[in-house]
Each structure stands twice: as C-alpha cells, then as structure tokens.
N, CA, C and O atoms as a printed pandas DataFrame, in Angstrom:
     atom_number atom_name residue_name chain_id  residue_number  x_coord  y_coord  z_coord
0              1         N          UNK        A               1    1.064   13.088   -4.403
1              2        CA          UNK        A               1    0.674   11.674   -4.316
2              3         C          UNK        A               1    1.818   10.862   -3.659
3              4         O          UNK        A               1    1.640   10.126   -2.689
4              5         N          UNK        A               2    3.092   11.074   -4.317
5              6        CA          UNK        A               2    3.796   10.314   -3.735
6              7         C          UNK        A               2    4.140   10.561   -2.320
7              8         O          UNK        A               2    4.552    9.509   -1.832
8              9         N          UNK        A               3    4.136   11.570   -1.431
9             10        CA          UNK        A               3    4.260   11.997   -0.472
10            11         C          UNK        A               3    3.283   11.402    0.269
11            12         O          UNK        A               3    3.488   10.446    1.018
12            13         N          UNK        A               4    2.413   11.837    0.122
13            14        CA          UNK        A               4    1.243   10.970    0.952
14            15         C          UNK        A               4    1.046    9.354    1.024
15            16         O          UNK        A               4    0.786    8.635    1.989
16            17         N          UNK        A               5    1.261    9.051   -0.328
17            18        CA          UNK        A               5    1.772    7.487   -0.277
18            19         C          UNK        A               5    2.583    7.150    0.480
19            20         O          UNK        A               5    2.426    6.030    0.967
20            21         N          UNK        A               6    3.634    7.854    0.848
21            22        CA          UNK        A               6    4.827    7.387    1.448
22            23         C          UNK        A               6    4.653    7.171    3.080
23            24         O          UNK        A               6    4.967    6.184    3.745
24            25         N          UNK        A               7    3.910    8.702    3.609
25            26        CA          UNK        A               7    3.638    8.875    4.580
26            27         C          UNK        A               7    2.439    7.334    5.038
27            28         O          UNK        A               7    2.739    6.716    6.059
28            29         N          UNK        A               8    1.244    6.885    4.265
29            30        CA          UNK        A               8    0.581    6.125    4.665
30            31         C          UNK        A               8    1.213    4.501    4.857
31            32         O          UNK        A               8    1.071    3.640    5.725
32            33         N          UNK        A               9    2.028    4.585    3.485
33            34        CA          UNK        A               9    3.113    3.317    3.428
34            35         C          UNK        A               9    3.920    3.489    4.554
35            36         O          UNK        A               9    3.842    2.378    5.077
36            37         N          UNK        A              10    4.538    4.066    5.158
37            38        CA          UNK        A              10    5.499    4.047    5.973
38            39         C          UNK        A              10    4.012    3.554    7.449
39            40         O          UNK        A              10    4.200    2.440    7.937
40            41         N          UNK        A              11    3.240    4.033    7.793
41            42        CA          UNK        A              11    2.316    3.709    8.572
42            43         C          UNK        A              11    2.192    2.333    8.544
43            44         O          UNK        A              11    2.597    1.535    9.389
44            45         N          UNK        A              12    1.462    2.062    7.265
45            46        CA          UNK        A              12    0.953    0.303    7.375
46            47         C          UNK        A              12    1.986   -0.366    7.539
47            48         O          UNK        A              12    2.022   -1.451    8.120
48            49         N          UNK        A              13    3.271    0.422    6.867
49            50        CA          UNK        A              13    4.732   -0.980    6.918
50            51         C          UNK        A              13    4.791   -1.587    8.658
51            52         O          UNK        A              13    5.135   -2.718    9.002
52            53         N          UNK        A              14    4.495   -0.836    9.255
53            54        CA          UNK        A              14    4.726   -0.796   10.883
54            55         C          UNK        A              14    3.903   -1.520   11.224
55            56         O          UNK        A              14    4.091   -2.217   12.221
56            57         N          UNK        A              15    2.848   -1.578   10.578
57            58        CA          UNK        A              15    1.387   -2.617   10.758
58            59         C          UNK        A              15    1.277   -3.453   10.165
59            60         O          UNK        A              15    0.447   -4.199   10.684
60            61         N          UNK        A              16    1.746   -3.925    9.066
61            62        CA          UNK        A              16    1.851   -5.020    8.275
62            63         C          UNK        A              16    2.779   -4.870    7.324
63            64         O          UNK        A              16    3.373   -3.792    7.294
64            65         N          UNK        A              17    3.050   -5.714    6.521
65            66        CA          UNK        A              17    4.680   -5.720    5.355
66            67         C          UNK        A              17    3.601   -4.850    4.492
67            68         O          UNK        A              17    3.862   -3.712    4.100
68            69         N          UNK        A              18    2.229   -5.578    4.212
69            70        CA          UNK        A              18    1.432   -5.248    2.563
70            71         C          UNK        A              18    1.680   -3.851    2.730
71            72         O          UNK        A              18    2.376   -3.300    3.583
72            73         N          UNK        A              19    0.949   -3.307    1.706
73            74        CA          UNK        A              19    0.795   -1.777    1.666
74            75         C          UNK        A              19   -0.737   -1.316    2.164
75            76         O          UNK        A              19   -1.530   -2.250    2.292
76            77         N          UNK        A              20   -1.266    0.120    2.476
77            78        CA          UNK        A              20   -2.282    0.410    2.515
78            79         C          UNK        A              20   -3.340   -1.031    2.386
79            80         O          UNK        A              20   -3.039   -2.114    1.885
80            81         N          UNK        A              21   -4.613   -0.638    2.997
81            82        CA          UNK        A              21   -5.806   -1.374    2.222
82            83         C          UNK        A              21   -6.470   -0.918    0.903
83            84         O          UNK        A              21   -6.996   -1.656    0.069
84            85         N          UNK        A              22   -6.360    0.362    0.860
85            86        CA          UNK        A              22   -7.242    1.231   -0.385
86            87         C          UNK        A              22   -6.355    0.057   -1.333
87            88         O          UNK        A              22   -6.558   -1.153   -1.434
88            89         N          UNK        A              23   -5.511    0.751   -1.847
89            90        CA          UNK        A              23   -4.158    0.273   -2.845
90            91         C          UNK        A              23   -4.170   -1.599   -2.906
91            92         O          UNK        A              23   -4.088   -2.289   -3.922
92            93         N          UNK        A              24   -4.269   -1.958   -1.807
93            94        CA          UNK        A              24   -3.874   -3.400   -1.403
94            95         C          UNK        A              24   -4.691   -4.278   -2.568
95            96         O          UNK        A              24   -4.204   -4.999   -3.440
96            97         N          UNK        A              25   -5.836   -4.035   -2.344
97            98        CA          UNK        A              25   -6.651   -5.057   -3.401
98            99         C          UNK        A              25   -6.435   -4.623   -4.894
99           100         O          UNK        A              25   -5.860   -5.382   -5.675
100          101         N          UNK        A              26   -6.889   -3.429   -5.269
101          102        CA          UNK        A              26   -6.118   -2.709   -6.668
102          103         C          UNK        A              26   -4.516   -3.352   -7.232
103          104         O          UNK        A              26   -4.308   -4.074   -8.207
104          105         N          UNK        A              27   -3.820   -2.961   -6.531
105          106        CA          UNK        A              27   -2.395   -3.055   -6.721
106          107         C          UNK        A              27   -1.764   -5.051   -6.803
107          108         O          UNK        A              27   -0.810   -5.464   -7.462
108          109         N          UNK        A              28   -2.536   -5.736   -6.060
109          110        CA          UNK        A              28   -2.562   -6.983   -5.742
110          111         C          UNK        A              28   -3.014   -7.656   -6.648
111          112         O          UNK        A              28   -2.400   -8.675   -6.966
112          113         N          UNK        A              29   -4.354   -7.253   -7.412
113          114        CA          UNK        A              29   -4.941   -7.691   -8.690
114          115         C          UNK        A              29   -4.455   -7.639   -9.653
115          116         O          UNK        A              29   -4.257   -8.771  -10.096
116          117         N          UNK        A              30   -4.002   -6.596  -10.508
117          118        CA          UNK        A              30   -2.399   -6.091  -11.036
118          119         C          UNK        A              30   -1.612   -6.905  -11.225
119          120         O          UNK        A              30   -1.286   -7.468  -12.270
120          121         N          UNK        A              31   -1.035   -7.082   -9.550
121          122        CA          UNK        A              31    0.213   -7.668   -9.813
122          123         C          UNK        A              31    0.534   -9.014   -9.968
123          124         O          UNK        A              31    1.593   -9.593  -10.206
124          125         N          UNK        A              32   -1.243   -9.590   -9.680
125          126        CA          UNK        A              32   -1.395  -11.202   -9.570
126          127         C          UNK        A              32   -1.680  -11.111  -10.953
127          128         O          UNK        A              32   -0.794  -11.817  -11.433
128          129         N          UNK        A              33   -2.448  -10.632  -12.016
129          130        CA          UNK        A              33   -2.666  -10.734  -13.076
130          131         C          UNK        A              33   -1.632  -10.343  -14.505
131          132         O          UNK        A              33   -2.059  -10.530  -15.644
C-alpha cells in the first residue's frame, strides 16, 4: 500500500499539491471533520 501510494502521490504532487482523487475526498472529509 504504501508503495503504491507513494508512487501515485509522487504523480499527482507534479499535478497538483492535493493528493490522489480516490483518497482526496475520503481523506479531506476526515481531515475537515
């Protein structure tokens, strides 16, 4: 998991600061709540 996370995170970082989209709304809700 974390590997692959890393690998996709390192992708979007290049494309945007956020993280992934999958994760983005999940992780965002979370962290707003």
């Amino acid at each position: 998991m974390a590997s692959s996370n890393g690998a996709n995170n390192h992708a979007s970082h290049q494309t945007s600061p956020k993280p992934p989209p999958m994760p983005s709304p999940l992780r965002s809700s979370k962290f707003c709540q």
